[in-house]
VMD Tcl script that draws the C-alpha trace (Angstrom):
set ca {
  {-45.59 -63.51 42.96}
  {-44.39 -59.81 42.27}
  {-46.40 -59.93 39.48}
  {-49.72 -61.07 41.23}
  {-48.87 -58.32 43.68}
  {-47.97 -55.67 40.77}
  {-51.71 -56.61 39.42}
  {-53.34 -55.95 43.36}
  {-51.33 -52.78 44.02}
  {-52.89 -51.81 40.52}
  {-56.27 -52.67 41.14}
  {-56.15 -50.98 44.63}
  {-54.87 -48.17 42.87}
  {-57.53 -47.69 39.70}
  {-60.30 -48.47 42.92}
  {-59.01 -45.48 44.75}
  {-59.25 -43.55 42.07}
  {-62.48 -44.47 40.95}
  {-63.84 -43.79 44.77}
  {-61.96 -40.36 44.46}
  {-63.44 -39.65 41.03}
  {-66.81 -40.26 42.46}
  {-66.45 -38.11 45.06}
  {-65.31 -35.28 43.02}
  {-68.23 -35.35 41.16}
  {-70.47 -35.24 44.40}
  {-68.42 -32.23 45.72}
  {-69.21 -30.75 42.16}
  {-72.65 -31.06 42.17}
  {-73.01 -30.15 46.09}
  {-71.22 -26.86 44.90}
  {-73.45 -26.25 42.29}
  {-76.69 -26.45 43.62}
  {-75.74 -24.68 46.60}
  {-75.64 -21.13 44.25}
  {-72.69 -20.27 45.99}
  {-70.01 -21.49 43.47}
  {-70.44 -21.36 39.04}
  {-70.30 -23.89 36.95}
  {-66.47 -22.97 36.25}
  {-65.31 -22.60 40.48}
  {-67.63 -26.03 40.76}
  {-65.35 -27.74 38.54}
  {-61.81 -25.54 40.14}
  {-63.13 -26.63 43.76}
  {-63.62 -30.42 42.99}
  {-60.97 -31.04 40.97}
  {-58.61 -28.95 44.13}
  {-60.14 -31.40 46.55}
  {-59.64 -34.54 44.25}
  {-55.89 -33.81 43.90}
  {-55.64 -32.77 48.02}
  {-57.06 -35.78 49.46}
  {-56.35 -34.82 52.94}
  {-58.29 -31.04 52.07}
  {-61.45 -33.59 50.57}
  {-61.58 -35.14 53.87}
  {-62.00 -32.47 55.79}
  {-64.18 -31.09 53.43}
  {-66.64 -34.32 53.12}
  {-67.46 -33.50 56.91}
  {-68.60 -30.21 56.47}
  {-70.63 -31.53 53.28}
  {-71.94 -34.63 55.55}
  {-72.47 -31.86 58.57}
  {-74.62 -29.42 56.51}
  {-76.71 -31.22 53.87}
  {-79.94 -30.45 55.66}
  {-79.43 -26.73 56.41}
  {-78.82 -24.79 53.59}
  {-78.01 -21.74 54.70}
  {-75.06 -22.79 56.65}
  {-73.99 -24.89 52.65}
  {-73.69 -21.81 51.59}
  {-71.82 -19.50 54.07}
  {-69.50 -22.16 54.00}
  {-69.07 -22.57 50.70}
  {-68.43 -19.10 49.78}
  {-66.21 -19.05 52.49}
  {-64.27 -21.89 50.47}
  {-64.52 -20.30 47.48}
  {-63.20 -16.77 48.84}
  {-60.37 -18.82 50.15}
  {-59.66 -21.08 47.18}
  {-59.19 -17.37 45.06}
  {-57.63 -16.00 47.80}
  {-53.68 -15.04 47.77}
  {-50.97 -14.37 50.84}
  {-47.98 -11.92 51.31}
  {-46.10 -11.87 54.06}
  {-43.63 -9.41 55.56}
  {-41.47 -11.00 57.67}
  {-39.49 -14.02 56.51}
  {-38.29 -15.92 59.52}
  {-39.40 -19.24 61.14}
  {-43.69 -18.37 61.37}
  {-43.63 -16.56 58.27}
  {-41.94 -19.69 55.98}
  {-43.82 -22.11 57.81}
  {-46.78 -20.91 57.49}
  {-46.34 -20.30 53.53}
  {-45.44 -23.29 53.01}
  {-48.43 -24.71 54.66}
  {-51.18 -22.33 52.89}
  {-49.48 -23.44 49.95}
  {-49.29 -27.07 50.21}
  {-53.30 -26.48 50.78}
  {-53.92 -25.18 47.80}
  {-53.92 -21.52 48.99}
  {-51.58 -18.79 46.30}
  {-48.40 -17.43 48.20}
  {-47.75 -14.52 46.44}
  {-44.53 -14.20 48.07}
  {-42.64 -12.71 50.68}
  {-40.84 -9.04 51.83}
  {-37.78 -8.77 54.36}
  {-35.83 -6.58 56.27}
  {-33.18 -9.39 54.94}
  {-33.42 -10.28 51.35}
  {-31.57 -13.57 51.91}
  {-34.70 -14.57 54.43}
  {-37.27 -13.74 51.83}
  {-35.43 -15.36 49.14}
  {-35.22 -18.85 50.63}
  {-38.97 -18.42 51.86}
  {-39.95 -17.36 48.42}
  {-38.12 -20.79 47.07}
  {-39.98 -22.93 49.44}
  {-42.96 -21.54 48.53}
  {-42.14 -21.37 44.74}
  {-43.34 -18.01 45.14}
  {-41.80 -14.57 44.58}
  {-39.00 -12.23 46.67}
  {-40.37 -8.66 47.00}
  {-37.59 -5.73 47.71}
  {-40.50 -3.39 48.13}
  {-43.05 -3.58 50.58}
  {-46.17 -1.75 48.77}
  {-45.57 -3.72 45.98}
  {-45.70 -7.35 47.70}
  {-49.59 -5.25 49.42}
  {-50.70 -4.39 45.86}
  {-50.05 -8.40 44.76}
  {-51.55 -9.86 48.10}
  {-55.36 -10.44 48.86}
  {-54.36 -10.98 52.65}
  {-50.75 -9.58 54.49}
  {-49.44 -11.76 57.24}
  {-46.80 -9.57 59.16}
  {-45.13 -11.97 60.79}
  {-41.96 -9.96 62.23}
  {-41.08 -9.92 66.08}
  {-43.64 -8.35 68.08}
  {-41.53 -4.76 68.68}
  {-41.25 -4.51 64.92}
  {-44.86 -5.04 63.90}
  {-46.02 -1.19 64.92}
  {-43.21 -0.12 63.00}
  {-43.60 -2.02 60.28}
  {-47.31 -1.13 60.11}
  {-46.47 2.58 60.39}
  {-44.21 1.93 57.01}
  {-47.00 0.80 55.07}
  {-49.39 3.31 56.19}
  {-46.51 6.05 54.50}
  {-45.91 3.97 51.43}
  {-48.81 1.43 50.36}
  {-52.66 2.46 49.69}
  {-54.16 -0.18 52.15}
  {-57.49 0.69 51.24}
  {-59.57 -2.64 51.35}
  {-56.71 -4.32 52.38}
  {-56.92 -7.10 54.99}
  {-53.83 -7.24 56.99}
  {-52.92 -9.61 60.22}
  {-50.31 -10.45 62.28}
  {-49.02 -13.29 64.18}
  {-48.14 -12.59 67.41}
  {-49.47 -14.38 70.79}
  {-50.00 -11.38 72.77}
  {-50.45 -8.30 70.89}
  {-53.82 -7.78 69.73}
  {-55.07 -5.79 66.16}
  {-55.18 -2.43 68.47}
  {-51.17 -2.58 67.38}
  {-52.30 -1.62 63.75}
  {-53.05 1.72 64.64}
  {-55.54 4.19 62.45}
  {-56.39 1.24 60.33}
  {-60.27 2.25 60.00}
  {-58.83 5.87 58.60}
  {-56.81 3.88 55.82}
  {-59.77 1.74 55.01}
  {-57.40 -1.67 56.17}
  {-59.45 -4.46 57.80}
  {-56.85 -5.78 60.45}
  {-56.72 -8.71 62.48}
  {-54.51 -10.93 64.46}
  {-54.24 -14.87 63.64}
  {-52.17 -17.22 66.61}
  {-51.38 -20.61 65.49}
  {-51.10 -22.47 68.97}
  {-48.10 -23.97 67.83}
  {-44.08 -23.70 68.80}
  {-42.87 -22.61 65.13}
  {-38.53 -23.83 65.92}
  {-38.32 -24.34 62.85}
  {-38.87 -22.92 58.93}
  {-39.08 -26.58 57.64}
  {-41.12 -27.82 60.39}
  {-43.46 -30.47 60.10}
  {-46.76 -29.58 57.83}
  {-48.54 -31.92 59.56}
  {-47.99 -29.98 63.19}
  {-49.15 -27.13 61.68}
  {-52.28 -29.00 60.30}
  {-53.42 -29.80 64.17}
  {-52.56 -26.02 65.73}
  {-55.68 -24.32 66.66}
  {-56.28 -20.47 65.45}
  {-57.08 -18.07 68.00}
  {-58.54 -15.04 65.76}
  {-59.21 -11.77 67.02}
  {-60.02 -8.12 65.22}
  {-62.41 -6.75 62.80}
  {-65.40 -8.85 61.11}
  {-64.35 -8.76 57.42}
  {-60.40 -9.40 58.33}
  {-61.76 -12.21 60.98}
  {-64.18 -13.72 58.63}
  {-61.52 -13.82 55.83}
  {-58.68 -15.45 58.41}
  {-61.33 -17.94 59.46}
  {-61.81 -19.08 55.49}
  {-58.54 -19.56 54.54}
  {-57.90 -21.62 57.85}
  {-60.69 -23.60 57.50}
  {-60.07 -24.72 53.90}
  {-57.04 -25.69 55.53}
  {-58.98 -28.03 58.14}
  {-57.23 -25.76 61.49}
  {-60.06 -25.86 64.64}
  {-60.66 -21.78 64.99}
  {-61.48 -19.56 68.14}
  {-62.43 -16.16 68.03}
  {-60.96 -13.90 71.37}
  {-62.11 -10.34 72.45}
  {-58.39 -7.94 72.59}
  {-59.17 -8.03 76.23}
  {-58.15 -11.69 77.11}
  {-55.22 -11.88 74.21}
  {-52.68 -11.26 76.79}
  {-54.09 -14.29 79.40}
  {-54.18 -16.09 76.46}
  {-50.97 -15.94 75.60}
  {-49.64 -16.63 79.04}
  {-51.48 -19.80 78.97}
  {-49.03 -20.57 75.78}
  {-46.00 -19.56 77.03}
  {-47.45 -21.74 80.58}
  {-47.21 -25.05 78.04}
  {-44.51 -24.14 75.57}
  {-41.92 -21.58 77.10}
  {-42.18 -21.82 81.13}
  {-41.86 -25.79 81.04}
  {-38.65 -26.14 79.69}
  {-37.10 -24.47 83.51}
  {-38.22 -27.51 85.32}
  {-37.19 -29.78 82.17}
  {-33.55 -28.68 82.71}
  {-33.59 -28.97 86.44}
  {-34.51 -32.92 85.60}
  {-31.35 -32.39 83.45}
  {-29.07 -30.75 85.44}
  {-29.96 -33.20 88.34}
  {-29.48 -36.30 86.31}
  {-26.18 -34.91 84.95}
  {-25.09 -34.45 88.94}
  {-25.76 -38.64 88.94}
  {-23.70 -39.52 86.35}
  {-25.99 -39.38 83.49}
  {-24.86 -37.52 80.24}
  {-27.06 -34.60 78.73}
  {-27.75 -36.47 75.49}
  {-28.47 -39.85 77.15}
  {-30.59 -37.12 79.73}
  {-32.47 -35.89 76.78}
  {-33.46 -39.40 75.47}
  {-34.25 -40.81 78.25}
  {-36.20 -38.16 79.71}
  {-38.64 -38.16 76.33}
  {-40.73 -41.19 77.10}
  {-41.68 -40.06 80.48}
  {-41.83 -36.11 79.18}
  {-44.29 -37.72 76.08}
  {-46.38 -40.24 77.55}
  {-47.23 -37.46 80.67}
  {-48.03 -34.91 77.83}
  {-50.21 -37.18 75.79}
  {-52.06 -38.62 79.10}
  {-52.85 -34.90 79.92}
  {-53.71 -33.82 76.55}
  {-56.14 -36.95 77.29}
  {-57.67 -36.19 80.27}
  {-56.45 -33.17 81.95}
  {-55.74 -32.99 85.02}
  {-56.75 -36.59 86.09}
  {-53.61 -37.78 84.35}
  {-51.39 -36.64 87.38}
  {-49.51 -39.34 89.46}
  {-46.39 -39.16 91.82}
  {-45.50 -38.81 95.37}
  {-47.79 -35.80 95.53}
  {-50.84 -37.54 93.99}
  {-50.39 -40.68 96.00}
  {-49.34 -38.11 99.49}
  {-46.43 -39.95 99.79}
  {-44.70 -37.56 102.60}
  {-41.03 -39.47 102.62}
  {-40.14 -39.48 99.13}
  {-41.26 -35.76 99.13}
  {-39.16 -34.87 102.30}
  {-36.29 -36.59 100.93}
  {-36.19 -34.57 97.67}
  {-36.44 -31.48 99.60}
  {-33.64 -32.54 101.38}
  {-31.35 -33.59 98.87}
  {-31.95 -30.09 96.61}
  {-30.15 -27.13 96.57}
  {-31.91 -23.99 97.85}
  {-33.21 -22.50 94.50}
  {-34.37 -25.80 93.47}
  {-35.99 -27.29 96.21}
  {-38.09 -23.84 96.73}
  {-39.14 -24.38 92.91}
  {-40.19 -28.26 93.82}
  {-42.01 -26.24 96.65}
  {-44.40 -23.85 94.70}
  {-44.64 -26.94 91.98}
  {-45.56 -29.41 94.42}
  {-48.03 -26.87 96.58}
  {-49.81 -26.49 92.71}
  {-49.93 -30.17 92.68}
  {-51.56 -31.02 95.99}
  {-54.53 -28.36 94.83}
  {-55.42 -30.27 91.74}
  {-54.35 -33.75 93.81}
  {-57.11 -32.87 96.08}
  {-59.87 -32.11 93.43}
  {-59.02 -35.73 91.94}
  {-59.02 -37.66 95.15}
  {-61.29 -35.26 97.96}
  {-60.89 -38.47 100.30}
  {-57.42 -37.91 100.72}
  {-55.85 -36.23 103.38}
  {-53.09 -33.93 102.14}
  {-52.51 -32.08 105.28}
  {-49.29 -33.90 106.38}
  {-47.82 -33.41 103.42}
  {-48.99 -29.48 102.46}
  {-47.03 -29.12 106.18}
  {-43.70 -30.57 104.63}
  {-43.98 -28.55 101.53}
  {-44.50 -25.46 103.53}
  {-41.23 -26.18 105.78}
  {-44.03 -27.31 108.93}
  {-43.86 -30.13 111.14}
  {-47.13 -32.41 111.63}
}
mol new
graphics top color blue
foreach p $ca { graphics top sphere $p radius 0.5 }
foreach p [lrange $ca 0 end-1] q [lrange $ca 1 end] { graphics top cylinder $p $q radius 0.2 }
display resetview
C-alpha cells in the first residue's frame, strides 16, 4: 500500500511538472514575441516563474488578460523585466524594512542589503535576506537600483538630508514607507536628479518575521514622481500586490483611514477587556475568547461593508442599550455614546424602515 501510494505521489509529481514545464515554455515564447524581452531575459523570466509558482500564477492572468492588446503585453512586460533586473537597499532596518526584504526577495527581486543607524538591526536583516550589511550609507545608494528608507517618519528628512551631503543620487530612485508623509519630505530631489516616491503597504508590519503571505495581500498606495512611481508599481506587481496611485494632497486622509482600522480599534478592544476582566474573566482567556467574535465581524465586513453590522443598535433594541449605559463608568459609557450614535447613522442607511428615534434619544441622554 505505501508503495502504490509512493508510485501516485510520483506520478502526481512528474504531472505537475510536466504542466509547469509547459507553461514555462508558453511564458517563453509570450515573452519573446512580445519584443519586449531577448532571447536570453525570455529564458531568465520563464525559468523565474517556473521555480516561483505562486509569481507564474499571477503572472498567467496578466498573460490570459492581455493576449489581444499588444500594447498593454508589452508595457507590462518591460515592466517585469525592469523589475526582474531590478535590486533594493534599504536604510532603515527595523520591522517594515526586514519584512519587506524578505518579501522582495522571496519573489525573486535582488536585496542588495541593508544600512542602520544600528549595525546589529542591519546585520540580522541582511541575514534574512542573505544579503549584505552596509556601515556606509552612499555606498549601500551606489549598489541599489531602488532605496527604501524605511526609518520612523521624524527621521526620514534627516536621513534624506544625509544622503543629499554624502551620496551622488543622480538617477537614483528613492522611496519611503511611511503612511502619512508624502515624497514632498525628500526635499530638492529634482536639483539632485533623484526620482522620489512614497510606497504604503496597507498592512500592520508587528513583526520582522511576519507572515510573507500577509504581505502578499497588502495593497500599495503609491504616490510621487512618474519614473520613481512607475518603477514602485513594477517591482510590486511582479510581486502580485493590488496598487493605487494617490495625489500628496489626500496622503494624510489616507492614512487616517489606516490608523481608523489598525491603530484606533484596539481602545474599544480593551474596554471589551477591561470589562470582561471586571466579570471574572482573565485577560488571556479575554483575548481568546474575544477573537472569534473580533474575526468573524472583521471578515463579514471585509465582505460586505457596512451591511455586516448587527446588535442592539442595528436591531433598535432601546433596553439592552439603556442598560449598558447604565452599568458603565462615565468615560466609557460616553465612548459607547459617540460609537453607538455612528452606528444608528449607518443602521439607518441599511434598514430606512426603521425608526431609530427612541433610541438616538437614549444615546443622547433624552427621554422619548
Amino acid at each position: 500500500m505505501i508503495r502504490s501510494a509512493a508510485i501516485a505521489q510520483r506520478g502526481f509529481l512528474v504531472s505537475q511538472s510536466r504542466w509547469l514545464s509547459c507553461v514555462t515554455r508558453y511564458v517563453y515564447g509570450l515573452l519573446r514575441s512580445c519584443g519586449a524581452f531577448s532571447e536570453t531575459g525570455s529564458r531568465k523570466a520563464a525559468y523565474h516563474l517556473f521555480v516561483s509558482p505562486a509569481v507564474l500564477g499571477r503572472h498567467l492572468q496578466f498573460v490570459h488578460n492581455e493576449q489581444s492588446a499588444s500594447g498593454e503585453i508589452r508595457v507590462k512586460a518591460t515592466r517585469l523585466q525592469e523589475a526582474m533586473q531590478t535590486s533594493a537597499g534599504f536604510i532603515g532596518a527595523g520591522r517594515v524594512g526586514t519584512a519587506l526584504g524578505r518579501y522582495l526577495v522571496a519573489r525573486g527581486v535582488a536585496v542588495s542589503g541593508y544600512a542602520s543607524l544600528h549595525r546589529c538591526s542591519a546585520e540580522f536583516a541582511a541575514e534574512c535576506t542573505s544579503s549584505r550589511a552596509f556601515g556606509d550609507i552612499g555606498d549601500l545608494c551606489s549598489a541599489a537600483d531602488i532605496i527604501f528608507l524605511t526609518v520612523p517618519d521624524e527621521a526620514t528628512a534627516r536621513v534624506w538630508l544625509q544622503m543629499r551631503r554624502t551620496t551622488d543620487l543622480d538617477g537614483a530612485i528613492v522611496c519611503h514607507c511611511s503612511g502619512c508623509l508624502t515624497s514632498e519630505v525628500f526635499e530638492g530631489a529634482a536639483q539632485e536628479g533623484a526620482h522620489v516616491c512614497s510606497a504604503h503597504p496597507l498592512l500592520a508590519f508587528s513583526d520582522p518575521l511576519c507572515s510573507l503571505a500577509s504581505i502578499s495581500r497588502a495593497h500599495i498606495a503609491l504616490e510621487g514622481d512618474e519614473v520613481a512611481v512607475d518603477a514602485l508599481r513594477g517591482l510590486f506587481e511582479l510581486a502580485g500586490n493590488p496598487i493605487h496611485r494617490i495625489d500628496a494632497a489626500s496622503k494624510v486622509r489616507y492614512h487616517a483611514a489606516a490608523v481608523f482600522a489598525s491603530n484606533l480599534v484596539i481602545a474599544p478592544l480593551s474596554v471589551a477587556v477591561r470589562l470582561l476582566g471586571e466579570v471574572g474573566i482573565s485577560e488571556p482567556d479575554a483575548l481568546s475568547a474575544l477573537g472569534p467574535l473580533i474575526e468573524g465581524n472583521a471578515h463579514a465586513f471585509c465582505t460586505s461593508g457596512a451591511a455586516a453590522l448587527t446588535g442592539p443598535a442595528e436591531r433598535g433594541d432601546t433596553a439592552t442599550v439603556a442598560e449598558h449605559l447604565a452599568a458603565l463608568d462615565a468615560p466609557t459609557a460616553a465612548l459607547y455614546r459617540h460609537l453607538t450614535r455612528m452606528l444608528i447613522d449607518l443602521a439607518r442607511v441599511e434598514h430606512p424602515d426603521r425608526d431609530y428615534a427612541r433610541l438616538a434619544a437614549i444615546v443622547e441622554e433624552k427621554t422619548s
